[in-house]
C-alpha positions in Angstrom: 12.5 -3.1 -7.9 11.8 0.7 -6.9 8.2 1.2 -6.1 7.1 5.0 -7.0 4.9 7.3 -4.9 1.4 7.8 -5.1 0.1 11.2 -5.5 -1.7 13.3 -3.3 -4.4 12.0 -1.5 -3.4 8.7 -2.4 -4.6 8.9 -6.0 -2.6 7.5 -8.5 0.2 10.4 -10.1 0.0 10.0 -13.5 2.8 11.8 -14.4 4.5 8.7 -12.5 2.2 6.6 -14.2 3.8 7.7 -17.8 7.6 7.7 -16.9 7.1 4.4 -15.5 5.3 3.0 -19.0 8.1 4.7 -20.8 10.5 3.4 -18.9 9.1 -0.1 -19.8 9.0 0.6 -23.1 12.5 1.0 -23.2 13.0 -2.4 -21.3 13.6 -1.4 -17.8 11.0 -3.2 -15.9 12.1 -2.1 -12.5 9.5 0.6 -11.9 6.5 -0.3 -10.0 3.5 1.9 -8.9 2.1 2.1 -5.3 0.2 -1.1 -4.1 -2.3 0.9 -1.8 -4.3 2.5 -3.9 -8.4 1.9 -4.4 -10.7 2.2 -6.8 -9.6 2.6 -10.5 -6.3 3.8 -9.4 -5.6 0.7 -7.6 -6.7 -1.6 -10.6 -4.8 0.4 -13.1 -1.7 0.4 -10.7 -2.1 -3.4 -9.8 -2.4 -3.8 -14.0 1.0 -1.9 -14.8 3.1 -4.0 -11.8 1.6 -7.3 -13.2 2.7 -6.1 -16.6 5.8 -5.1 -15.8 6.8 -8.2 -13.4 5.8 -10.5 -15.9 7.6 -8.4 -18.5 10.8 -8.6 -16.0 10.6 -12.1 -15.5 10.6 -12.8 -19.3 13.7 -10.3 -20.0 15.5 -12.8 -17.1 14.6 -15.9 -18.4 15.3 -14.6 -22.0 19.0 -13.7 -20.8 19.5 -17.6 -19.4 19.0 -15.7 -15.4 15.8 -17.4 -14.1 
């Protein structure tokens, strides 16, 4: 799992934000946004990692690797 930055002044980089959802949309779940963020930019951050651990999880247990 590689975590990505945040951007400056700890506010969520959206630029980050969009490689990371295209990334998942082409099924590479890895990516994962900065867990120390507050406000909106934490709850959209916490959102995508849910999203894209549970999306992960599925992909492994689809593939017979849970």
């Amino acid at each position: 799992m590689k975590t990505i930055d945040d951007g400056p002044n700890g506010a969520l980089d959206r630029a980050e934000l969009l490689r990371a959802l295209r990334a998942c949309k082409r099924g590479d779940f890895s990516a994962r946004m900065p867990t120390g963020l507050c406000g909106i930019d934490g709850a959209l951050a916490r959102a995508f990692n849910d999203c894209a651990a549970a999306s992960e999880a599925l992909a492994k247990e689809q593939r017979g690797q849970a």
